[in-house]
C-alpha positions, 0 to 999 in steps of 0.5 A: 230458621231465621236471618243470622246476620246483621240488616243494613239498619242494624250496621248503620247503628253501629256506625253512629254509635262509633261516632258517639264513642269517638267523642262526635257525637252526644247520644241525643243526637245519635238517637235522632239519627238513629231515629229512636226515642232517646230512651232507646237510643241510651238503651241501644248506647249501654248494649254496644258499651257492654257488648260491642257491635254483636250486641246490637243485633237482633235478639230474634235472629237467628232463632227458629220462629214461635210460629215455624211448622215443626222440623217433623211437619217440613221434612215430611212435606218436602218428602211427598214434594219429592216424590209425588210432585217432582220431576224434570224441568216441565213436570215438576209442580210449582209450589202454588200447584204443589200446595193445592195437590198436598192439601187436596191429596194429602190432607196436608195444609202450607202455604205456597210461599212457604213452601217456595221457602222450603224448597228453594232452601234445597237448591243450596249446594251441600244440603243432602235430599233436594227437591227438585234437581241442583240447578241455579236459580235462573234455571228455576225461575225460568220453570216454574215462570214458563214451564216447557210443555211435554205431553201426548195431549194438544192444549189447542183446544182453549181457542185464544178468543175463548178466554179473551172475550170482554164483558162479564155476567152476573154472577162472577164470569168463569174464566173457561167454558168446556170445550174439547181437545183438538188437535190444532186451532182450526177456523172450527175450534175457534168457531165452536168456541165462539157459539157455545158462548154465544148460546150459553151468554149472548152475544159479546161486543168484541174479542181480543185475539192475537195476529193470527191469519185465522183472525186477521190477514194482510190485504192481496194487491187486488184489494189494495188497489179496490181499497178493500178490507181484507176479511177471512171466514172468522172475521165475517162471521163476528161481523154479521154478529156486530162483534168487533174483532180486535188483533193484537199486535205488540209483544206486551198485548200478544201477553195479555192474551196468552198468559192465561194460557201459559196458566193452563199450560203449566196446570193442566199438563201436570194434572193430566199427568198425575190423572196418567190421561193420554188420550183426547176422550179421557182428557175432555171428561176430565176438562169438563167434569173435574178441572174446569169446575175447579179452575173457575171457582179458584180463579174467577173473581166478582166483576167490579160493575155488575152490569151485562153488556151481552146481547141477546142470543140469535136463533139457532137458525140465524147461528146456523146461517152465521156459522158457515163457510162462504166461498164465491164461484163462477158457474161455467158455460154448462152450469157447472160449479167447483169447488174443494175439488167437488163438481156440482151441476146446478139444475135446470129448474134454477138456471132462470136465478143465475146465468151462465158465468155468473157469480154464485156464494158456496156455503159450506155449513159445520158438518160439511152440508153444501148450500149454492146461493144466488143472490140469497136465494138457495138453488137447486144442484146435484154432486156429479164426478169429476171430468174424466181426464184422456186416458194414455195407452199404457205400454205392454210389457216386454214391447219398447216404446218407439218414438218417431221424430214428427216433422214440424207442421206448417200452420195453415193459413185461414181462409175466410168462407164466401158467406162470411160477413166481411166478405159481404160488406166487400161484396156490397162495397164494390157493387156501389163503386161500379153503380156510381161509375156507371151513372156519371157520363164520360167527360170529352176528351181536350186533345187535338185531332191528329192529320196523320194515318 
């Protein structure tokens, strides 16, 4: 059904033409403001004489279209909407998705705008079956722009950088690569993300990623002082690979990033739903087999310039040697290092390649294998348990602990022993005294003999 009232143009008409009635106007200069031929400006002059201001609307409105689905079609589609696609704000499907799911389902071929159409006619008061449930437009707007995710399964298995990274390959880039559900974005998810690239692409020239600590972090006061750039453990990784990091740091930029995400945020929720998926194994064969498939070939588009600026791919040794945790440690005083609570005793073929106290670089590969480097060179070592901690004599039961109020010790004072150092510098500095005092001779003496007893 089409619009049964009158448009602004049409009203502008009538006002012009009351003009023309009034004896202001001729209907040549009325057709010039109407700005219409002056044969249709006499045409438009005879229909308002006969009719009035309702004769200058148009024929059409108000009467279905030639082209408008059939009544029979409409209800029929609204009603599988109803049914199969809608829900509660956050579950039900938006009329693009709802479109795609009824013609790969249901046989059924609309359009996403007519069928947005379709359904948000259903949300005027009085109409009786409504699609989705009576709330006002806002509320709409807000669901299907950003849908409020509720599900079982994490969406943090899409690292940010993965759909982030810059340069596309001949032919047309997909917009995802597979990779599993995880249950946070951990400096391994986004590692991962980053090789399978890697291996299957090349090497990028950067990434666009949001703020993030795991990305990039402010400096400590040592470093401001050093005048060093803070790094974490992701940053050095792209470093050694020549891959600049680029952070994010306004609203309109964090954005760019994460509307990619709030896509499969609201897609791939409700596919999962529809699918009745609740667990992470069942959902990554899916992701991988089904969705990611038809997510590309829907969305990812023909690169305007089709030259590659991927670099060639590093070896699997040099990924191997990239992709690593790289944490430095001091050797203790009996070539011992920690680290995560972990105590490994470096052994004594090695100890020539790092001194006692010296710095060493703990590398903690992706499936938790320990390498201890100094400099460069790996060093030989063995896990040994941790120092026992002194033990408390635990209190037999029934007894009761007595406490005895200790009377506070005097410090004793430290005596230096006789062949201490700086007792023999004394010793020799006295001996040299009394050498000098004896070689000089006595002076004589000026006083005047006494004559008295």
């Amino acid at each position: 059904m089409g619009r049964t009232e009158m448009s602004k143009r049409e009203l502008g008409r009538v006002e012009v033409l009351a003009r023309v009635r009034s004896k202001q106007l001729r209907v040549v200069d009325a057709a010039r403001l109407m700005r219409v031929s002056r044969r249709q400006g006499k045409r438009l002059w005879k229909r308002y004489g006969e009719e009035g201001a309702a004769g200058l609307k148009h024929r059409s409105a108000g009467r279905p279209s030639n082209r408008a689905y059939e009544e029979k079609f409409r209800q029929k589609v609204l009603r599988l909407v109803r049914e199969k696609y809608g829900g509660p704000v956050g579950e039900r499907f938006a009329p693009t998705l709802a479109a795609e799911h009824l013609a790969s389902e249901d046989g059924l071929q609309v359009d996403a705008e007519t069928l947005r159409r379709w359904m948000l006619a259903q949300l005027r008061p009085g109409r009786v079956g409504s699609v989705i449930d009576q709330v006002d437009q806002a509320t709409l707007r807000t669901a299907l722009l950003q849908p409020v995710v509720k599900t079982a399964v994490h969406l943090h298995h899409l690292p940010k950088v993965l759909l982030a990274l810059a340069p596309s390959p001949v032919p047309p880039l997909p917009l995802a690569t597979p990779q599993p559900f995880r249950q946070q974005e951990t400096i391994w998810a986004v590692a991962d993300a980053l090789r399978a690239w890697i291996e299957r692409y090349g090497v990028p020239l950067a990434l666009y990623v949001d703020g993030k600590n795991l990305y990039k972090r402010p400096a400590t006061p040592k470093e401001r002082l050093r005048g060093e750039e803070p790094i974490t453990q992701f940053g050095r990784m792209c470093a050694k690979l020549g891959i600049a990091v680029i952070a994010a740091n306004s609203p309109q930029a964090k954005g760019r990033v994460d509307r990619i995400h709030g896509t499969h945020q609201d897609r791939l929720v409700k596919k999962l739903r529809r699918k009745e998926i609740s667990s992470h194994e069942h959902a990554n064969v899916y992701l991988e087999r089904e969705y990611l498939a038809e997510h590309n070939r829907r969305f990812a588009r023909t690169p305007a310039r089709l030259e590659d600026y991927h670099r060639r791919a590093p070896r699997a040794t040099e990924l191997d040697r990239i992709f690593r945790l790289e944490s430095e440690r001091t050797i203790s005083e009996d070539w011992v290092v920690r680290y995560d609570n972990r105590f490994f005793q470096l052994e004594p073929p090695s100890r020539h390649y790092a001194p006692g106290q010296g710095k060493v670089l703990v590398c903690e590969g992706r499936y938790g294998r320990i390498a201890i480097e100094y400099p460069g060179r790996a060093l030989r070592w063995q896990e040994i348990p941790a120092p026992a901690k002194p033990s408390v004599r635990a209190v037999e039961p029934g007894v009761e602990r007595t406490t005895t109020a200790s009377l506070p010790r005097a410090k004793r004072k430290w005596v230096l022993p006789a062949d201490h150092p700086w007792r023999e510098a004394a010793r020799r500095g006295a001996q040299q005294k009394a050498s000098r005092q004896a070689a000089t001779p006595p002076r004589p003496s000026l006083a005047l003999p006494c004559a008295s007893p």
